[in-house]
mmCIF file as gemmi writes it, N, C-alpha and C atoms, coordinates in Angstrom:
data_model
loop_
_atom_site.group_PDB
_atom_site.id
_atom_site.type_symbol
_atom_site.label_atom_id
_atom_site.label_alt_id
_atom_site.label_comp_id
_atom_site.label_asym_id
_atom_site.label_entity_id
_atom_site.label_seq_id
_atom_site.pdbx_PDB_ins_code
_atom_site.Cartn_x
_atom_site.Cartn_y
_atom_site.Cartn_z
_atom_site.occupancy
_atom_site.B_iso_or_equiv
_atom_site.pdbx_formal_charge
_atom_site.auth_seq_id
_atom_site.auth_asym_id
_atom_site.pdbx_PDB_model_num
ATOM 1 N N . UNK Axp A 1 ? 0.836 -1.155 0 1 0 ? 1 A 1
ATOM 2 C CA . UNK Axp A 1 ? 0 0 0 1 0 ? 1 A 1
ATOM 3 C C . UNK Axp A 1 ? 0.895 1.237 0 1 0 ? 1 A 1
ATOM 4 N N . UNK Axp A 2 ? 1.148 1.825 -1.45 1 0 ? 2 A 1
ATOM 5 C CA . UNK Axp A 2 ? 1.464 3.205 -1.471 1 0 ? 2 A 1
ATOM 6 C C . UNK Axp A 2 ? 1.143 4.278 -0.931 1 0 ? 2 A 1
ATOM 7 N N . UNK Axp A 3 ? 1.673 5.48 -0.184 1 0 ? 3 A 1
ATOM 8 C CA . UNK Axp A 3 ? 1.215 6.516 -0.008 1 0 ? 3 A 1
ATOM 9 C C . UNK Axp A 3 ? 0.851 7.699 -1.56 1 0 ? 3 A 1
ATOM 10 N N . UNK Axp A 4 ? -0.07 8.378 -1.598 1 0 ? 4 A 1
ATOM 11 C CA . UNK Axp A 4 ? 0.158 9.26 -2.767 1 0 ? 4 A 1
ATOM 12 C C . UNK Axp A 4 ? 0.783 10.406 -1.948 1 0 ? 4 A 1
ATOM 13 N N . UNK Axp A 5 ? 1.609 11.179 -2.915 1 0 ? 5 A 1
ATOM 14 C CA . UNK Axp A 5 ? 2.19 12.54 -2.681 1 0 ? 5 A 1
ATOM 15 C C . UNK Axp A 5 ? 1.604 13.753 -1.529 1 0 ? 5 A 1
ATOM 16 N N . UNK Axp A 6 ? 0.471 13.558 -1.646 1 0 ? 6 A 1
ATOM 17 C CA . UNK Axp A 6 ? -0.505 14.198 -1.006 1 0 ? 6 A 1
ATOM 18 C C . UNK Axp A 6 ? -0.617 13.684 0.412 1 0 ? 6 A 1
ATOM 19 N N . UNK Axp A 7 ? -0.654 12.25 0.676 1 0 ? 7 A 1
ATOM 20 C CA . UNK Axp A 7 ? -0.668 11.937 1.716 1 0 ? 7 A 1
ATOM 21 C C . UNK Axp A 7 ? 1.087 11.778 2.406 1 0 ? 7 A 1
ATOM 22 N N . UNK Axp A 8 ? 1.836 12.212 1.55 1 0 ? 8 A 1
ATOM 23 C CA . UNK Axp A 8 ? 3.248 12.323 2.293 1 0 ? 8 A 1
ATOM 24 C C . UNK Axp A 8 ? 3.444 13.609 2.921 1 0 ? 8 A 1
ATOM 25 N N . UNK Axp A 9 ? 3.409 14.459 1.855 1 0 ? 9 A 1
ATOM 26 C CA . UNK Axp A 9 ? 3.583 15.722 2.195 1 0 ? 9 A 1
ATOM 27 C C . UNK Axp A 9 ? 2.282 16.254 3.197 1 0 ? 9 A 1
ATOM 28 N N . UNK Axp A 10 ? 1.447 15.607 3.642 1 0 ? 10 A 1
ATOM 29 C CA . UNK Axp A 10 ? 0.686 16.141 4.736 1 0 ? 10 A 1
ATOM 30 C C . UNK Axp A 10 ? 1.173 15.601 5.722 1 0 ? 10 A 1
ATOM 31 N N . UNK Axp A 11 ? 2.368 13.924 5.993 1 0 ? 11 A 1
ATOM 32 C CA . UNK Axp A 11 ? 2.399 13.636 7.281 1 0 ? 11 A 1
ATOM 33 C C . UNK Axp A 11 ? 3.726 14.467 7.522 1 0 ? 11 A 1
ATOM 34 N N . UNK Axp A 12 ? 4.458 14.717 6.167 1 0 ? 12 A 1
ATOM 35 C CA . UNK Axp A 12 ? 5.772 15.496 6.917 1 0 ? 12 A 1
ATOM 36 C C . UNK Axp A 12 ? 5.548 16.382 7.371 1 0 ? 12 A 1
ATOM 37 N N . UNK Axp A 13 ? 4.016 17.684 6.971 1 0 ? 13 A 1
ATOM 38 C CA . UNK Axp A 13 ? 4.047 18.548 7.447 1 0 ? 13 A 1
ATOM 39 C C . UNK Axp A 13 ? 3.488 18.449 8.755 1 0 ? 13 A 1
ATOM 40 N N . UNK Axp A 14 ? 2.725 17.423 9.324 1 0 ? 14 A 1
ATOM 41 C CA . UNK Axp A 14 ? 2.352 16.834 10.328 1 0 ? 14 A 1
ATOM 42 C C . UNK Axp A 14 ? 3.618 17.154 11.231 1 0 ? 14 A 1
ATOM 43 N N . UNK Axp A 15 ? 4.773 15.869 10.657 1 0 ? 15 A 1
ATOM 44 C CA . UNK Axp A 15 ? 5.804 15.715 11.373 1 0 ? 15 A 1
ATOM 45 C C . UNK Axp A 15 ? 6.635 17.016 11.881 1 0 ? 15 A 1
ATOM 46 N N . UNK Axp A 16 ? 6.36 18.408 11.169 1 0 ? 16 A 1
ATOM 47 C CA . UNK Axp A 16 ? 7.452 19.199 10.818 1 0 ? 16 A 1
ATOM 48 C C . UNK Axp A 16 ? 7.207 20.064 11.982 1 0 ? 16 A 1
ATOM 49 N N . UNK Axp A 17 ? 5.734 20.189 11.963 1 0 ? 17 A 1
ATOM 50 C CA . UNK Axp A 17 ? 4.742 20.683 13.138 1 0 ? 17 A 1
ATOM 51 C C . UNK Axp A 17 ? 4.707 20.164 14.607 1 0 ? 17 A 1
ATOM 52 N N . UNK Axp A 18 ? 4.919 19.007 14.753 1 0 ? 18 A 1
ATOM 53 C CA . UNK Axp A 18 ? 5.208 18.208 16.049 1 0 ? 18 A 1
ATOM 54 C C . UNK Axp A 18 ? 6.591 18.661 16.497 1 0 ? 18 A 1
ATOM 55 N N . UNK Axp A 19 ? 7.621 18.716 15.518 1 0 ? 19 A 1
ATOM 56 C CA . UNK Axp A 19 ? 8.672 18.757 15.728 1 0 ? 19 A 1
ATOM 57 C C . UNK Axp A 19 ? 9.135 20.201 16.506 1 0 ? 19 A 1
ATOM 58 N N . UNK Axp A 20 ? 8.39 21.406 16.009 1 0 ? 20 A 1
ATOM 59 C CA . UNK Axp A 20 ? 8.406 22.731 15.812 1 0 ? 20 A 1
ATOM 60 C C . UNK Axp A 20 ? 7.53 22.869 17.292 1 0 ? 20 A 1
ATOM 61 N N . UNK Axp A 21 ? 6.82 22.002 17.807 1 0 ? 21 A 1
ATOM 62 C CA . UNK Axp A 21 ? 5.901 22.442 19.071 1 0 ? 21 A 1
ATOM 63 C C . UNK Axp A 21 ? 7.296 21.604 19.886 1 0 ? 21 A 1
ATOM 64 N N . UNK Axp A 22 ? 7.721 20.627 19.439 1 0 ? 22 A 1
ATOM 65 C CA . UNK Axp A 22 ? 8.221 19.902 21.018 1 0 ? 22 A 1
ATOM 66 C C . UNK Axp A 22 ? 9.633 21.14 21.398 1 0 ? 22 A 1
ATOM 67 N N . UNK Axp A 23 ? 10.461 21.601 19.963 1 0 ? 23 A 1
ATOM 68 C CA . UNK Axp A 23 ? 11.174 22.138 20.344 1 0 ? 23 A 1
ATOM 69 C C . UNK Axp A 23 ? 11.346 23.661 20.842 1 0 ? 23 A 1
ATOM 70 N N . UNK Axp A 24 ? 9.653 23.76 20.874 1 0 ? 24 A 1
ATOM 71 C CA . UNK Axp A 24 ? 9.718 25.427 21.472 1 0 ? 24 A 1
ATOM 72 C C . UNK Axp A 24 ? 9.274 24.969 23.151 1 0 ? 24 A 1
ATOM 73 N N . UNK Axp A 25 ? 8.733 23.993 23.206 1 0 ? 25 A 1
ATOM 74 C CA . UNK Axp A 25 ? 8.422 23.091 24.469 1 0 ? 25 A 1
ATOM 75 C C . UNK Axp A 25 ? 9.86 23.718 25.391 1 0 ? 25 A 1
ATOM 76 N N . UNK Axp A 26 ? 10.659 22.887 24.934 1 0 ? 26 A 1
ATOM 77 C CA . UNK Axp A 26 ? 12.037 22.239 25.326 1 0 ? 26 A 1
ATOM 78 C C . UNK Axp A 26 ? 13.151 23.811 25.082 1 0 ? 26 A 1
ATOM 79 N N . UNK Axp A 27 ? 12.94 24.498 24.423 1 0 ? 27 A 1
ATOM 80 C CA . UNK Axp A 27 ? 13.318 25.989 24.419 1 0 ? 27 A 1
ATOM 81 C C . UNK Axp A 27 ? 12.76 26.951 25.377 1 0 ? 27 A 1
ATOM 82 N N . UNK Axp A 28 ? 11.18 26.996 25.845 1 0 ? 28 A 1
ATOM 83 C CA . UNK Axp A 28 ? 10.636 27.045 27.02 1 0 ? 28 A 1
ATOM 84 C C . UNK Axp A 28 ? 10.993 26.843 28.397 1 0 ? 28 A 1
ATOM 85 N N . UNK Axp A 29 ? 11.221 25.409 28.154 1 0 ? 29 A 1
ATOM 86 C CA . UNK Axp A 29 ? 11.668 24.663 29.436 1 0 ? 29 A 1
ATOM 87 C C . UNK Axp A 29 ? 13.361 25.22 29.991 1 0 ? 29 A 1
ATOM 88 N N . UNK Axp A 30 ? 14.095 25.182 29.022 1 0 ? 30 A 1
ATOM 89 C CA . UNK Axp A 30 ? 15.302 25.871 29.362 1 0 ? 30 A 1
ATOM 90 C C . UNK Axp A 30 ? 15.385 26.829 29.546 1 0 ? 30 A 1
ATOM 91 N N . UNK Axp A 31 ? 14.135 28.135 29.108 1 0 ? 31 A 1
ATOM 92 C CA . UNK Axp A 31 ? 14.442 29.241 29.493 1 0 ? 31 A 1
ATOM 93 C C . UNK Axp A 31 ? 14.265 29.509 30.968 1 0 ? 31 A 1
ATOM 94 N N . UNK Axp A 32 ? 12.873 28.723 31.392 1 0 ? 32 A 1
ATOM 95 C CA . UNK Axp A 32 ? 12.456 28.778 32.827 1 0 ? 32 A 1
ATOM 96 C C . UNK Axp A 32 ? 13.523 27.931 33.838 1 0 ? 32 A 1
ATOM 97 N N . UNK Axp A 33 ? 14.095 27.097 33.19 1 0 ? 33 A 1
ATOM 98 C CA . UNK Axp A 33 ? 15.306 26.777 34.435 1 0 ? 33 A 1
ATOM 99 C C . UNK Axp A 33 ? 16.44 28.014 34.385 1 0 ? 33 A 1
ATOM 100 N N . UNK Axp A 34 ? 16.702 28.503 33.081 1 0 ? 34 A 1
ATOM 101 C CA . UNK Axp A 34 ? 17.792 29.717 33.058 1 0 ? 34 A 1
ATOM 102 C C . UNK Axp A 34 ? 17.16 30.665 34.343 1 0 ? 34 A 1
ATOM 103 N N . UNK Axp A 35 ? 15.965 31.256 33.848 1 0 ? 35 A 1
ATOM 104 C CA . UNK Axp A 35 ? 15.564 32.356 35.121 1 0 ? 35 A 1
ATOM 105 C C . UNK Axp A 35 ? 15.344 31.358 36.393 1 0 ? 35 A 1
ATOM 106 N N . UNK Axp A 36 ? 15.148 30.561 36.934 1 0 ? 36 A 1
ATOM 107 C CA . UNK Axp A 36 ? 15.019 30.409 38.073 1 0 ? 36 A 1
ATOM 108 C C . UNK Axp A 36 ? 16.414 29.999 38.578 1 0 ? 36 A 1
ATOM 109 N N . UNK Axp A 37 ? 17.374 29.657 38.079 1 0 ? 37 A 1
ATOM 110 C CA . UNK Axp A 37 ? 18.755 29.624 38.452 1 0 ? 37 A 1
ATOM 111 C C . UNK Axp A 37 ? 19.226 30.618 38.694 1 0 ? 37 A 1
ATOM 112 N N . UNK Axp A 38 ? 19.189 31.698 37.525 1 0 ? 38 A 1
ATOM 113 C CA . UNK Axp A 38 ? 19.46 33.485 38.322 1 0 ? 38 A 1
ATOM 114 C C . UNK Axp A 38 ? 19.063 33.932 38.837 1 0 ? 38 A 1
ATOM 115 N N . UNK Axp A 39 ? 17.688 33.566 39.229 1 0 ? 39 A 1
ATOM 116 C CA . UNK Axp A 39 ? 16.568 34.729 40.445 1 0 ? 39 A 1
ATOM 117 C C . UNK Axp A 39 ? 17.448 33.77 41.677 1 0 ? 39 A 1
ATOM 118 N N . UNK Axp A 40 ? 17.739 32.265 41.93 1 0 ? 40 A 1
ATOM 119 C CA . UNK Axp A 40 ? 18.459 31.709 43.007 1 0 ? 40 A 1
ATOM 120 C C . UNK Axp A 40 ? 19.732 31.956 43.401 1 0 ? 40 A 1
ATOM 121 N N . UNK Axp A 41 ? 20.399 32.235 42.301 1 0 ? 41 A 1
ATOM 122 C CA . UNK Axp A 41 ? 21.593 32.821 42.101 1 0 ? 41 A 1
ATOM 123 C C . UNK Axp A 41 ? 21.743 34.328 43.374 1 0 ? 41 A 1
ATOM 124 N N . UNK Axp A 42 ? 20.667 35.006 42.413 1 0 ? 42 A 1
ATOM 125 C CA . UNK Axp A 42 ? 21.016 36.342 43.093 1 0 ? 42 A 1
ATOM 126 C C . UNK Axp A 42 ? 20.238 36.467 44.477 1 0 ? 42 A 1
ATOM 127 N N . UNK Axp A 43 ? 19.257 35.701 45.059 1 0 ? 43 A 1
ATOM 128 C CA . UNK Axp A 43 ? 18.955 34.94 46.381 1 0 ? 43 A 1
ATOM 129 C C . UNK Axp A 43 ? 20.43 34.625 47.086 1 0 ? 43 A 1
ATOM 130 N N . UNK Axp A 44 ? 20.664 34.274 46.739 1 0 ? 44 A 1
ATOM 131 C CA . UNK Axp A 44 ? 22.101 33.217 47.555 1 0 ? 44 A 1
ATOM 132 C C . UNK Axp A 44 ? 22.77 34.753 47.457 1 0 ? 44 A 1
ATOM 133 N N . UNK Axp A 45 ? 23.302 35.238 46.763 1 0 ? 45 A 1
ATOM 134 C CA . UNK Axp A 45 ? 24.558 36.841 47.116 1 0 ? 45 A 1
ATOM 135 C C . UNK Axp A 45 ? 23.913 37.494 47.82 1 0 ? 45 A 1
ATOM 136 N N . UNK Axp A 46 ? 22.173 37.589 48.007 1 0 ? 46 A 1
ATOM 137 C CA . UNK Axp A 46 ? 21.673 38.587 48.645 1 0 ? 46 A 1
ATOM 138 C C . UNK Axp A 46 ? 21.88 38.576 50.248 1 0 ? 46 A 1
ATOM 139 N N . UNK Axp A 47 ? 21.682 37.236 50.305 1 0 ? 47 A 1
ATOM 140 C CA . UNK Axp A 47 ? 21.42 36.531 51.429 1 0 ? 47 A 1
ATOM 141 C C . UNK Axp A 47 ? 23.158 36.469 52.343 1 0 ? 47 A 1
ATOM 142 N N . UNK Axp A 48 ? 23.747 35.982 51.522 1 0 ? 48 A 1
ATOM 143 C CA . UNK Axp A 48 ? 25.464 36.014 51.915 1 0 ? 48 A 1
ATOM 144 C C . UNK Axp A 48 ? 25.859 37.838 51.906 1 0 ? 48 A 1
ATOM 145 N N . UNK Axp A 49 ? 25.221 38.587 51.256 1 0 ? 49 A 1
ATOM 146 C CA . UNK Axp A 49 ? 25.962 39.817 51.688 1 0 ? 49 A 1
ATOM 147 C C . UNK Axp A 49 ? 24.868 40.333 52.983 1 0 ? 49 A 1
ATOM 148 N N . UNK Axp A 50 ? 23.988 40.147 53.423 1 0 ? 50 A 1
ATOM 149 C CA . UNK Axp A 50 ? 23.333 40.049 54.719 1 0 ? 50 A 1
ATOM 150 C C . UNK Axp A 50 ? 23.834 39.945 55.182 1 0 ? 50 A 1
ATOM 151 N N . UNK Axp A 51 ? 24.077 38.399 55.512 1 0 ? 51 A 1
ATOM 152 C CA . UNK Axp A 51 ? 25.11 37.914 56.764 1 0 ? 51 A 1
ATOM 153 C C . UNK Axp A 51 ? 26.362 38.253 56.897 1 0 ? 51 A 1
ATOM 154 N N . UNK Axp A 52 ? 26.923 38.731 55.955 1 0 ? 52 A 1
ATOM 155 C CA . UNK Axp A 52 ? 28.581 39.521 55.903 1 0 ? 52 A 1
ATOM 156 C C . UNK Axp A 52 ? 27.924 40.6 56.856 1 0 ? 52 A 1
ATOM 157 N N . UNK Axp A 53 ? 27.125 41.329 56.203 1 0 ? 53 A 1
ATOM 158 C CA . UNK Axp A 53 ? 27.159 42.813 56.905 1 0 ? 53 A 1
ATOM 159 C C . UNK Axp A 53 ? 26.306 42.873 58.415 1 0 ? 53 A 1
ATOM 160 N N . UNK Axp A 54 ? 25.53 42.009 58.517 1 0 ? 54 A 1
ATOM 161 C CA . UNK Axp A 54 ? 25.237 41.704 60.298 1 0 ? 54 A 1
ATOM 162 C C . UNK Axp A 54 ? 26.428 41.529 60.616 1 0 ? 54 A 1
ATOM 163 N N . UNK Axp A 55 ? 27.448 40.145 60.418 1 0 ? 55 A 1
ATOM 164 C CA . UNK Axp A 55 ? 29.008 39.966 61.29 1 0 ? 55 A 1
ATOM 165 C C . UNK Axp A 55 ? 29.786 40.841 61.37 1 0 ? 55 A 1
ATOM 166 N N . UNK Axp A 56 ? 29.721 42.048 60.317 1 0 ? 56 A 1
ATOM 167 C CA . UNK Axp A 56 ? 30.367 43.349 60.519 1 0 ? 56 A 1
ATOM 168 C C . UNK Axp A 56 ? 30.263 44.32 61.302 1 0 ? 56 A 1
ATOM 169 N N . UNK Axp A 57 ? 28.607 44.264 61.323 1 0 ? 57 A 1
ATOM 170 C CA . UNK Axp A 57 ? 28.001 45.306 62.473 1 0 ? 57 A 1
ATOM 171 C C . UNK Axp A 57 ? 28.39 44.29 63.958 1 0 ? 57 A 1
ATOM 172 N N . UNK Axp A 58 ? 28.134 43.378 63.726 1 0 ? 58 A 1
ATOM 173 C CA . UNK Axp A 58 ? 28.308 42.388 65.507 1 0 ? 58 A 1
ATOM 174 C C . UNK Axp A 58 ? 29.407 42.738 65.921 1 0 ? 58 A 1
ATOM 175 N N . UNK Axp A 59 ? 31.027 42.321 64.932 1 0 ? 59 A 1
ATOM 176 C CA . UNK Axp A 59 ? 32.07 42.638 65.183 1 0 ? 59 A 1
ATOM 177 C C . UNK Axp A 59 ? 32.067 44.555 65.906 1 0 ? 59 A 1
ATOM 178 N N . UNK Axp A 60 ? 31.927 45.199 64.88 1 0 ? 60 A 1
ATOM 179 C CA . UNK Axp A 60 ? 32.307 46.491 64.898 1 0 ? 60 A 1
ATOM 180 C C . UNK Axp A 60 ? 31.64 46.572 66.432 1 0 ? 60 A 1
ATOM 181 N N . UNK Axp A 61 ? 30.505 46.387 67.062 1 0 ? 61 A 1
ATOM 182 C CA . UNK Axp A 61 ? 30.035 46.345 68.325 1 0 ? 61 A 1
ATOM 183 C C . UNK Axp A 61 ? 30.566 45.918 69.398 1 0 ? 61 A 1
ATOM 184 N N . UNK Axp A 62 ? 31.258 44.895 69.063 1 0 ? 62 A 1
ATOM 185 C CA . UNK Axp A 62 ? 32.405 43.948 70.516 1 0 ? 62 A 1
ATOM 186 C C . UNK Axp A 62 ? 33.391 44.687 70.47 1 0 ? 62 A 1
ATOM 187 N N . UNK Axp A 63 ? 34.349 45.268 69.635 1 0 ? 63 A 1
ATOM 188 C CA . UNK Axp A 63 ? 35.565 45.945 69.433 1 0 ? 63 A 1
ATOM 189 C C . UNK Axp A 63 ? 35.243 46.801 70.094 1 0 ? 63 A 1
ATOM 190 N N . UNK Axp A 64 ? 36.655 47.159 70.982 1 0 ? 64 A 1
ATOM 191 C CA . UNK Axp A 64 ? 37.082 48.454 72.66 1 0 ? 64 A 1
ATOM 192 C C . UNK Axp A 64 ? 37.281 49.312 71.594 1 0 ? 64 A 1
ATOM 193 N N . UNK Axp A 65 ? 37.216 50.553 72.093 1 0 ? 65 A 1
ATOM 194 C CA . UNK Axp A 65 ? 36.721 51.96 71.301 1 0 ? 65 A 1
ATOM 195 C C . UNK Axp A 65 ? 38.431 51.831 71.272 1 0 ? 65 A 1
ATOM 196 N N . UNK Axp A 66 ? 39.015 52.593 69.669 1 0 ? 66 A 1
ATOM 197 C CA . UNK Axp A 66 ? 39.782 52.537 69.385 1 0 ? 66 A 1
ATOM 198 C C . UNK Axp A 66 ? 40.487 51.687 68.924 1 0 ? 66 A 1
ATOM 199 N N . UNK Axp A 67 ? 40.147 50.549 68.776 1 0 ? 67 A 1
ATOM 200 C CA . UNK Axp A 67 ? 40.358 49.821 67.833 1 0 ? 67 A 1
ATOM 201 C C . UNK Axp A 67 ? 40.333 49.463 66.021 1 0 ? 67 A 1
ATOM 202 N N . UNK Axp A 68 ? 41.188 49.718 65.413 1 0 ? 68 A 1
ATOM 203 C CA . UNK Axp A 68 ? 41.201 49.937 63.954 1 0 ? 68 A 1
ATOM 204 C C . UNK Axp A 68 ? 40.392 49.072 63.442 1 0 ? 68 A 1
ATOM 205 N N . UNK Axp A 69 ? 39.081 49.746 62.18 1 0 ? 69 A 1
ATOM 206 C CA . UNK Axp A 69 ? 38.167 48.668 61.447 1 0 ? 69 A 1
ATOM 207 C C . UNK Axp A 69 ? 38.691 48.507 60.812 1 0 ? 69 A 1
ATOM 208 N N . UNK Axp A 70 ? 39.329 49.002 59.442 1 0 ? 70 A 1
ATOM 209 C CA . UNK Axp A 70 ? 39.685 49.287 58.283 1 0 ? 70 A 1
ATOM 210 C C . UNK Axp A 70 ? 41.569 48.944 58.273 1 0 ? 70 A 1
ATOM 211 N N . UNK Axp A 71 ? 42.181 48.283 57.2 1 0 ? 71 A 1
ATOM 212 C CA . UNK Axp A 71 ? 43.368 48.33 56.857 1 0 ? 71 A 1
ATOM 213 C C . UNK Axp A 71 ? 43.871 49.678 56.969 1 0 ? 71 A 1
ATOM 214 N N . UNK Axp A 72 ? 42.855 50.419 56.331 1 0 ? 72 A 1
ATOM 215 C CA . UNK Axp A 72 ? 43.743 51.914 56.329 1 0 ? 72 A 1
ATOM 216 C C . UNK Axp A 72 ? 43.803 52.49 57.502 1 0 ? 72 A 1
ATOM 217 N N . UNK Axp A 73 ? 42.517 52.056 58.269 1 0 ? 73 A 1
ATOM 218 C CA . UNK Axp A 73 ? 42.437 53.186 59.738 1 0 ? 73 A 1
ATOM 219 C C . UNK Axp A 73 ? 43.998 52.215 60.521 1 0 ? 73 A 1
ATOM 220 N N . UNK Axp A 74 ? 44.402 51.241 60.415 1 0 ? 74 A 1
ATOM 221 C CA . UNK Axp A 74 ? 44.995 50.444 60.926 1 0 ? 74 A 1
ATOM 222 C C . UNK Axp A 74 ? 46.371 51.265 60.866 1 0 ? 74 A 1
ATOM 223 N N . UNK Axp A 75 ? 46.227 51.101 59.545 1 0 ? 75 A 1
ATOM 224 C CA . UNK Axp A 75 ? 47.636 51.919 59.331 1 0 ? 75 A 1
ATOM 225 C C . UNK Axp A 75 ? 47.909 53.548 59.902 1 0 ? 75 A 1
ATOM 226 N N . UNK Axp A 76 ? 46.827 54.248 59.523 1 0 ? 76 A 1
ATOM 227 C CA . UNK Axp A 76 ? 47.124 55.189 60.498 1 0 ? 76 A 1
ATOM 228 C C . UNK Axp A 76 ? 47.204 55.31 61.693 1 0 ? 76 A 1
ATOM 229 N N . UNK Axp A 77 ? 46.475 54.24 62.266 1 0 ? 77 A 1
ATOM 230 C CA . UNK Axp A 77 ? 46.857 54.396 63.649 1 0 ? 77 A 1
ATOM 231 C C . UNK Axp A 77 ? 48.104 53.811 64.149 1 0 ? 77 A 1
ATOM 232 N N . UNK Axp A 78 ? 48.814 53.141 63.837 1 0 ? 78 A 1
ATOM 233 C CA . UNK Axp A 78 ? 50.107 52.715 63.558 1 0 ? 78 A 1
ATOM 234 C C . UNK Axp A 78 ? 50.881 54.105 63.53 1 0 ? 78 A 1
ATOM 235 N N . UNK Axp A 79 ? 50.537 54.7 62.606 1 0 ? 79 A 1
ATOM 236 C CA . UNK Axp A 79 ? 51.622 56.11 61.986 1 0 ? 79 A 1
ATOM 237 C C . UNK Axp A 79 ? 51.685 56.749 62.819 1 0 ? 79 A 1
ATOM 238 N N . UNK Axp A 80 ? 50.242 57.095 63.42 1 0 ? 80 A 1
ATOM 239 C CA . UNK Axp A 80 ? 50.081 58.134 64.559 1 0 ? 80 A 1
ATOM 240 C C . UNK Axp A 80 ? 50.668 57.735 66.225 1 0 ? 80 A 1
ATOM 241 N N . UNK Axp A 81 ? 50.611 56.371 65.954 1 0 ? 81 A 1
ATOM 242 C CA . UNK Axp A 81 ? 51.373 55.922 67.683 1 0 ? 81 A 1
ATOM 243 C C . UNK Axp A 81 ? 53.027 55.799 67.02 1 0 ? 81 A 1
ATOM 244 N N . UNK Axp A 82 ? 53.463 55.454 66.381 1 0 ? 82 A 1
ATOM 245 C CA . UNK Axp A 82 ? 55.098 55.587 66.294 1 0 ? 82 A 1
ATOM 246 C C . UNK Axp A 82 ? 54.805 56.589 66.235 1 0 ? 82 A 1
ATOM 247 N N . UNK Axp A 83 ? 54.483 58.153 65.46 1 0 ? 83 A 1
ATOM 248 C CA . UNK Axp A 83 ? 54.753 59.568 65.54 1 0 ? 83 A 1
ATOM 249 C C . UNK Axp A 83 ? 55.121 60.013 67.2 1 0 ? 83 A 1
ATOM 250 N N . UNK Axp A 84 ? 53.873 59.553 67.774 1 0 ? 84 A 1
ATOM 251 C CA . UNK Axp A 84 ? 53.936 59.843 69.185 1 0 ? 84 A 1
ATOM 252 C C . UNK Axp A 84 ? 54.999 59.582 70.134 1 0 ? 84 A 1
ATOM 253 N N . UNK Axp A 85 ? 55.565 57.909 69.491 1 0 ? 85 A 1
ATOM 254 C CA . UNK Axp A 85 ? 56.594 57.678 70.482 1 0 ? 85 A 1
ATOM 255 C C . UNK Axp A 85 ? 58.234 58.232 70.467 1 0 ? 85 A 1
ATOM 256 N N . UNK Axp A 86 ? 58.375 58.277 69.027 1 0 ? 86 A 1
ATOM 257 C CA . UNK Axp A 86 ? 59.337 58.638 68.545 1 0 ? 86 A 1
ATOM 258 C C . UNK Axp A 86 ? 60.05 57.358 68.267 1 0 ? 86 A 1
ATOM 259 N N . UNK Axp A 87 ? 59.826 56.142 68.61 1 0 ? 87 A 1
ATOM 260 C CA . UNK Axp A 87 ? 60.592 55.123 68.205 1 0 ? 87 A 1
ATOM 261 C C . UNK Axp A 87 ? 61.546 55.17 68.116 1 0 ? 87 A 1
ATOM 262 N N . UNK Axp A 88 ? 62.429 55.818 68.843 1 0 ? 88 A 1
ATOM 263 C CA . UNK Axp A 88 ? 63.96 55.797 68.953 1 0 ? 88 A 1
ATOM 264 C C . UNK Axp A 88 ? 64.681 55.682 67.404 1 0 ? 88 A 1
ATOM 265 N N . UNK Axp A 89 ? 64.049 57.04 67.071 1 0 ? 89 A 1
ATOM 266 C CA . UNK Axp A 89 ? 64.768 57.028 65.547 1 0 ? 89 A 1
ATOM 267 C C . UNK Axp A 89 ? 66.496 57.96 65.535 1 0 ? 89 A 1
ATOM 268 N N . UNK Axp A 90 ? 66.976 57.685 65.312 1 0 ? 90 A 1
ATOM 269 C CA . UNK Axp A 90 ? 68.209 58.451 64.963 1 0 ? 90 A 1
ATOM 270 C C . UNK Axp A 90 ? 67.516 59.96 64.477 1 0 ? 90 A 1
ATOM 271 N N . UNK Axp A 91 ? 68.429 61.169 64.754 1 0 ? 91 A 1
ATOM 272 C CA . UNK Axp A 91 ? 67.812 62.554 64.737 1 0 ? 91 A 1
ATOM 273 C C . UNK Axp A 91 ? 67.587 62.71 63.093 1 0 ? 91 A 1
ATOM 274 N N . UNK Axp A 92 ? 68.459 62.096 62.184 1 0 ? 92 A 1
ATOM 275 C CA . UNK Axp A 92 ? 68.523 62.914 61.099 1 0 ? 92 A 1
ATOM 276 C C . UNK Axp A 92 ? 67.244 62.075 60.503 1 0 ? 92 A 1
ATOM 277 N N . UNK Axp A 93 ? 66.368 60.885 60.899 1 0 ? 93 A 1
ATOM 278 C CA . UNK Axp A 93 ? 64.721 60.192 60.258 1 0 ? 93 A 1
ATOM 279 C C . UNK Axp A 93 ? 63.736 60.81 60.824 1 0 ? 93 A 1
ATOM 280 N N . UNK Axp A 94 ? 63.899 61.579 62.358 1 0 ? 94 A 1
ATOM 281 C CA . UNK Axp A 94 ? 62.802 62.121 62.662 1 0 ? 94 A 1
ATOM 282 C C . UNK Axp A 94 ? 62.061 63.264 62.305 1 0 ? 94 A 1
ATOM 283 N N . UNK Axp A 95 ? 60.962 63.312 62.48 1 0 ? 95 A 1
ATOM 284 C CA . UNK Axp A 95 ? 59.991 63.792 61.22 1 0 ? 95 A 1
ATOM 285 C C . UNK Axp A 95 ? 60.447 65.631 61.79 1 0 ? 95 A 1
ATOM 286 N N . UNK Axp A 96 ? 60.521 66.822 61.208 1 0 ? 96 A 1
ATOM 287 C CA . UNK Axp A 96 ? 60.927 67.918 61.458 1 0 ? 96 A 1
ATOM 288 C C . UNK Axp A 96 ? 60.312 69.249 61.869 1 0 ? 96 A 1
């Protein structure tokens, strides 16, 4: 039992059509895992820079007044207590 022309070219276009729904399906489907991986994504940094910045505020709260937060405040306060002491520099390094 032959197909006629007519009945081919209607199942390919059948076929062409099935084909064309499953893969917008499946183009669909990947897009909605793409966004829900980045909306989780940016959940998770939101959530981790929270908790950074509560342990910052907790810390900064326990620390005795005068105590350096910052690398830089660190360093100046460093600069400013050798300035003070003089660190037993030879006359011709000390500051003028």
């Amino acid at each position: 039992m032959m197909m006629t022309e007519e009945e081919t070219t209607s199942c390919d276009v059948n076929m062409t059509a099935v084909q064309e729904d499953s893969y917008e399906r499946i183009m669909s489907r990947q897009d909605q895992e793409e966004k829900l991986t980045i909306t989780n994504w940016y959940s998770m940094c939101v959530a981790l820079q929270k908790q950074e910045q509560e342990l910052r505020l907790s810390e900064g709260s326990s620390r005795p007044p005068g105590q350096a937060q910052s690398f830089l405040a660190q360093q100046r306060q460093s600069t400013q207590a050798r300035s003070r002491r003089g660190m037993g520099l030879s006359p011709r390094l000390q500051p003028r």
